[in-house]
N, C-alpha and C positions, 0 to 999 in steps of 0.2 A: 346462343347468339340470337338476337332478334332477328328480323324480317329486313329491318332497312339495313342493318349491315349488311345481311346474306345479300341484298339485291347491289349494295353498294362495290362488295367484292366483284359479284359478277360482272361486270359495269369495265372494272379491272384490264387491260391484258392481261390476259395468262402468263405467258411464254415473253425474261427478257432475257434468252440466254444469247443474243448474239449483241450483251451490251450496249444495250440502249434501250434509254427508257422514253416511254412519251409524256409528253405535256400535253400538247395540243394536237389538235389532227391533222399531220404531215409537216411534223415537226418532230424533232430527235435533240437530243442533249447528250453530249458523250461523256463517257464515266472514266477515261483513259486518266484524267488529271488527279484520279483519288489518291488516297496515301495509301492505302490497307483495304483488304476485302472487308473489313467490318466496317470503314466507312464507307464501301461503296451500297451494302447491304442496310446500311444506314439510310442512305439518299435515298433509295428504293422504297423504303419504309415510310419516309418523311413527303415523297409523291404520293403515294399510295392514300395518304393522311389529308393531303390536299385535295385529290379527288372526292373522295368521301367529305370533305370540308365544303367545298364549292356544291356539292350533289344534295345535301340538305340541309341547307344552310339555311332555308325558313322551315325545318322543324328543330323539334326543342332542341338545343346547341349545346344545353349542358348536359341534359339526358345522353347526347350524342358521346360528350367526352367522357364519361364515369364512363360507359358503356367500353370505350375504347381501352382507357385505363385497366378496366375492370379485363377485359381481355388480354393486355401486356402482362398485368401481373400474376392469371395465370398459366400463360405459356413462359413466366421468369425472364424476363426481358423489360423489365420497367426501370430498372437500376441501369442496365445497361442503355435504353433510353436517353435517361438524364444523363450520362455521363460524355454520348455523343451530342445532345442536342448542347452541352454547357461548350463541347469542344468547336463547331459549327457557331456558335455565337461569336468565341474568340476571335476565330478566325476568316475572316474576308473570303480567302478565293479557296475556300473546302468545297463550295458547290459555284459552277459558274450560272446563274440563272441570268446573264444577260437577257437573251432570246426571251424572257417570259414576260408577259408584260404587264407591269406594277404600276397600280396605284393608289397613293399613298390614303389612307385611312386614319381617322380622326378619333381618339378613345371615345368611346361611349356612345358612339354614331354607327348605321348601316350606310352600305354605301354598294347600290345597284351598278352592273357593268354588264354591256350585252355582248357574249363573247361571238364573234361574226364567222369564226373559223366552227364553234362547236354546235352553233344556234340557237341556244339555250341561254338564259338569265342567269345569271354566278350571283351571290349575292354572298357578302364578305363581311364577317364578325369581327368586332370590336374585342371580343376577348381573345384572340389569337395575338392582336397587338399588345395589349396590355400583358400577357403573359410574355410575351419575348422582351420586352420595355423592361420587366421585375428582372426578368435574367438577366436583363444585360447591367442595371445596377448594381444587382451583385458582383456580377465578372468585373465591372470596373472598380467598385469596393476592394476584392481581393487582390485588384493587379494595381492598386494606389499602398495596399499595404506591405506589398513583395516589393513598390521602390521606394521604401523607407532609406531615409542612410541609414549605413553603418553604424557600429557602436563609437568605431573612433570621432566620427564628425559630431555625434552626441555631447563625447568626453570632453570635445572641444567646445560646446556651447555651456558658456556658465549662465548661472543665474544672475540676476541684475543686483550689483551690491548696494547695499542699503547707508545712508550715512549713519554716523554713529548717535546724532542725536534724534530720528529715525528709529534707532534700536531701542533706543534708553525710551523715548516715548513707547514704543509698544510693549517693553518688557516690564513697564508700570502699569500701563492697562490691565496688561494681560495678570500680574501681580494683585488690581486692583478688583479683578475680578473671582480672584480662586481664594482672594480674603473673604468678599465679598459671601461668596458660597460657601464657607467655612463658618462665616458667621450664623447665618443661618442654618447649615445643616446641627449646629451646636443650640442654637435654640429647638430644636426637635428633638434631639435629646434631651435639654433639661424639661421639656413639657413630659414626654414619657417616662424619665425618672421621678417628676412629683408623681404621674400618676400610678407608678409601681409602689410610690410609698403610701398613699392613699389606700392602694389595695392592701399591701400588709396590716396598718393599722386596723382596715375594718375586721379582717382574719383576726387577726389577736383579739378583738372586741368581740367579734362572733364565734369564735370555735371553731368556722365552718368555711370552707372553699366558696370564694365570693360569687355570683355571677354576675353577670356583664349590666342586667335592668339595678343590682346591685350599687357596683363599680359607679355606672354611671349618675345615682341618684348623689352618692357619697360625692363626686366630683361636682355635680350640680351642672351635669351639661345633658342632654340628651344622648341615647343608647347610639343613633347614629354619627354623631358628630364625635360620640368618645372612639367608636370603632377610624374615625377619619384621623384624629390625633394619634392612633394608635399607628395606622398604617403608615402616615406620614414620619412619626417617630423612627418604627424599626426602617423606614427606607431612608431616614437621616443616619442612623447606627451605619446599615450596610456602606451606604456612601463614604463615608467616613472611615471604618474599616479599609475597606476599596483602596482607597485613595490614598492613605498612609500607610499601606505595607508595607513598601519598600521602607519607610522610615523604622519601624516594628523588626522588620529583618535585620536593618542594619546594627540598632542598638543590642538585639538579641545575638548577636554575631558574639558579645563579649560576654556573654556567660555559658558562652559554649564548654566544655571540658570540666566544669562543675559537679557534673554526675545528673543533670537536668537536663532531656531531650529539646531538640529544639523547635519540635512542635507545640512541648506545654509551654517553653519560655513566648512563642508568639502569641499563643492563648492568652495568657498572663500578662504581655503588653497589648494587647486588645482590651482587658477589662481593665486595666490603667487607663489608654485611650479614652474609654469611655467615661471614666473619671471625669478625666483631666477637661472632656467637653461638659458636663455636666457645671464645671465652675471657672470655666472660662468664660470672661468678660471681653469684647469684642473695640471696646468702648475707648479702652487704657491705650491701644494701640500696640499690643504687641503682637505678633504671629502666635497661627496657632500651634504650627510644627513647634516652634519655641518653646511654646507653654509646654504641652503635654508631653515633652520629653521627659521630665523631671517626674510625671507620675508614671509614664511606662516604667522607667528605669526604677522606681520604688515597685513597683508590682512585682517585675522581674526580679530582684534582689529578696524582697520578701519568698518569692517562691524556692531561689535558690537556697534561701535560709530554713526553709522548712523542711527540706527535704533531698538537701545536696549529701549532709553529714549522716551519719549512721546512730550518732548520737543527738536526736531532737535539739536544740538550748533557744534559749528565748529570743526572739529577735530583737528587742534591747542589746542583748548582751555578743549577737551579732555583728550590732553596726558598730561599737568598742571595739570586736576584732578588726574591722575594716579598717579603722582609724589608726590603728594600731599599727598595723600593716601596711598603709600607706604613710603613715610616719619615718615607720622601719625602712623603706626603700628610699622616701626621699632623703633622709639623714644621709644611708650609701652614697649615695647617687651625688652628694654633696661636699661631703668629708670624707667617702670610703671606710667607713667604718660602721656597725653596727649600734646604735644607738642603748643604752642599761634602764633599766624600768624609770629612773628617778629622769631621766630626761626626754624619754617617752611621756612623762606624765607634766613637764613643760611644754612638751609641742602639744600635743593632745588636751589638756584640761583637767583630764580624767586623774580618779585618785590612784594608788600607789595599789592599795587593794584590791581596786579595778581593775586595771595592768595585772596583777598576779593571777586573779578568778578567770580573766580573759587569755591568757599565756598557757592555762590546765586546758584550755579547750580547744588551741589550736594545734593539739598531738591527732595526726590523722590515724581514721580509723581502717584498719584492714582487715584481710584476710584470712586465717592457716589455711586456706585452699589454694595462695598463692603462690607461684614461684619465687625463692628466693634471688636468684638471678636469672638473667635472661638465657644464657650459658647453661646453664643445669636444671634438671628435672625436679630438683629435690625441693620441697615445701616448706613454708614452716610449722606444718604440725608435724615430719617429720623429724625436725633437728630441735622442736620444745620438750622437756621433759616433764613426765606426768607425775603431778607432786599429789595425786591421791596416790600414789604407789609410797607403800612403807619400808622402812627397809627392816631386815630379818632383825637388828637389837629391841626398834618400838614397835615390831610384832611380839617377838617374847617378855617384855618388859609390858604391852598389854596386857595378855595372856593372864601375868602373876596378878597384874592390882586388880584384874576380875576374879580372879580367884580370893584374892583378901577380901574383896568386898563382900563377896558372897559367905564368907567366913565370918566377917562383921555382923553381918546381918542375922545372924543363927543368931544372936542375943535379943531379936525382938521376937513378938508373936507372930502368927500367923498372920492376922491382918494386916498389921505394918507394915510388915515385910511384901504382900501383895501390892498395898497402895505404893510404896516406892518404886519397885520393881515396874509396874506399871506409869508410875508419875513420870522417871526420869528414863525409862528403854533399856534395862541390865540387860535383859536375858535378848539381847536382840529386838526387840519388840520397839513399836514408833511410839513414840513419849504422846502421852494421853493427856488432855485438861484434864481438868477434878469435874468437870458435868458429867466428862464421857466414861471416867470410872465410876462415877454416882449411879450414872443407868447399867452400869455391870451388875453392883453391888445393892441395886434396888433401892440407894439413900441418897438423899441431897447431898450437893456437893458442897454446901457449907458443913457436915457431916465428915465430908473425906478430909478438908483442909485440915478440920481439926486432928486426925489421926497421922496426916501427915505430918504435922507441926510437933504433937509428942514423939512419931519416933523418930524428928531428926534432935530432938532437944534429947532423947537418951543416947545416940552417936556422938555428939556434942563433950565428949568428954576427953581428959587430956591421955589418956591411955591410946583412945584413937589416933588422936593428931599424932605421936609418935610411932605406931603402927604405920601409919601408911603417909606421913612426912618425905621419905627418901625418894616418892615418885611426884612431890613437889618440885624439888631439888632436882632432878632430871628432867 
């Protein structure tokens, strides 16, 4: 604590335990009217503050108050402080200071008073007013926002209704403005798509990953003005994305359950989107939502076509099924009845062969890991039956013609009988080309053909065909 405090303390009464404080000299103020001993030990605080206020008030004022601050806060009393001095602002008669005697002070002014009771010069700071002036604009801020109305007298206040010819002018503005920016952010896109295809071409011409002193020579504009079109570009894409989600959501809503997540389908009308700004004309007057539905919805459908089925098929041969299919439900939908290829291929265009190659493709592809009903466990590799399994007569009826044959074959030589054995997999063995028997047998396989060829031309006889005939006939 410095020096002018400690002297300003002692300055002080000591002793106000018999409730009463002083002001001035032979003067008292009674504390009987407080609310609470913390307000009374408040006012006591808030004297004590003016003595010491009025006592150096020509030395430094701000030094003064850090000093004091800096002492509330640490004996932890500065919050409690502010919480009475805000309460003391509110309210009027928390201190009665009739008896003391005020005069009033002008911000940013001193103002000399010779107090005749204490004999000494008081001299009165400008910032004690302006600090209580800030407080009390806030207490009046927060007691103007505690008498807000109600919510009901709110509910009761409408907006001011517009006429209708009033509405129709703004909602064309407003139209004529979101064309307006659509126009152009579509011109920022097709400058960035010439110059994406400038880049590829120089790539393909050079072999090599373009760079930008590159890019820009082939463009014919300088390195920083290509970086400007560039920047401007991808901020027309994002904009644009942006801005037609909801429309992207919407149309991707119907190719939900295709076997296509609905995140790639948004992807997929995003780079339709961008299409569809790339060759749109602003000029013809139509919208641009308008335009470019028609390439989201090809993006999206392409992609479902790629990769909804299990079995690839051309997308040609996809949009036949589509046609096909919605043929098929409008005929329903018309006549109740299901429409025959020959009048399918009336509503449609499409040829009769068309309809039939398009009809093999639209059998859906499954599972054997799937349940056969929703009811039962049971699968369909379960209840399929495995037709590599033989049954016990064309295992023993195998059994014999390997045995004839191997009987047949004692009428050739040794060679022969290898290269067959070999060529066609008798004895068990995986059927070998004639190169791969050539490097067994250390000979070209023009070498084996031929030894193949005589010993099926000495098999080749009618003795044979009758021998082993009866396992044609089974």
């Amino acid at each position: 604590m410095t020096f002018a405090f400690q002297t300003a303390f002692r300055r002080v009464p000591k002793s106000f335990s018999d409730n009463q404080m002083p002001v001035a000299e032979g003067k008292f103020i009674s504390s009987k009217g407080l609310e609470a001993c913390t307000a009374s030990h408040f006012s006591l605080l808030l004297q004590n503050l003016n003595v010491l206020e009025e006592t150096f008030a020509t030395s430094d004022v701000l030094k003064l108050e850090k000093e004091i601050l800096l002492q509330l806060a640490r004996l932890g009393a500065l919050k409690l402080f502010d919480i009475c001095l805000s309460r003391t602002l509110k309210t009027s008669s928390f201190l009665d200071l009739s008896d003391i005697p005020t005069v009033p002070v002008e911000e940013g002014k001193m103002e000399r008073k010779e107090d005749n009771n204490v004999g000494e010069i008081i001299v009165r700071s400008g910032k004690k007013e302006e600090r209580r002036s800030r407080k009390r604009t806030s207490d009046n801020a927060i007691v103007s926002s505690n008498s807000l109305p109600p919510k009901t007298i709110w509910k009761g206040l409408k907006k001011p209704t517009l006429s209708s010819g009033k509405r129709a002018s703004n909602y064309r503005s407003r139209r004529l403005t979101i064309s307006k920016n659509e126009a152009e952010m579509s011109i920022g896109v097709k400058v960035i798509a010439d110059l994406e295809r400038i880049k590829e071409t120089l790539e393909k011409e050079t072999g090599k990953v373009a760079t930008l002193r590159c890019w820009a020579e082939a463009a014919g504009v300088h390195e920083k003005v290509l970086l400007q079109h560039l920047r401007f570009g991808w901020y027309c894409q994002d904009e644009l994305i942006r801005s037609t989600r909801s429309l992207v959501l919407y149309l991707a809503r119907n190719y939900r359950g295709l076997g296509v997540a609905l995140d790639d389908l948004m992807q997929a009308g995003n780079l339709g989107l961008l299409q569809g700004a790339e060759r749109f004309d602003h000029s013809r007057g139509y919208r641009f939502s308008t335009y470019v539905q028609y390439w989201i919805r090809k993006s999206m459908s392409r992609l479902v076509a790629q990769h909804a089925r299990g079995v690839q098929i051309p997308f040609t041969l996809s949009k036949a099924i589509n046609q096909i299919q919605k043929a098929r439900k409008a005929n329903y939908n018309s006549h109740m009845k299901y429409p025959d290829d020959e009048e399918i291929a009336k509503i449609t265009g499409l040829s009769l062969a068309r309809i039939r190659s398009a009809s093999t493709c639209l059998r859906v592809v499954g599972s054997v890991d799937h349940k056969m009903w929703e009811s039962s466990d049971g699968t369909y590799m379960e209840f399929t039956p495995d037709t590599s399994l033989k049954s016990p007569e064309e295992t023993v009826m195998r059994q014999h013609m390997k045995k004839d044959i191997h009987d047949l074959l004692k009428g050739l030589n040794l060679r022969e009988r290898q290269v067959l054995v070999l060529r066609y997999g008798l004895n068990n063995y995986d059927p070998k080309s004639l190169e791969e028997i050539g490097r067994l047998f250390h000979v070209s396989k023009e070498w084996i053909r031929k030894i193949e060829k005589k010993a099926l031309m000495k098999l080749r006889v009618e003795e044979s065909h009758k021998y082993l005939s009866h396992y044609l006939n089974n």
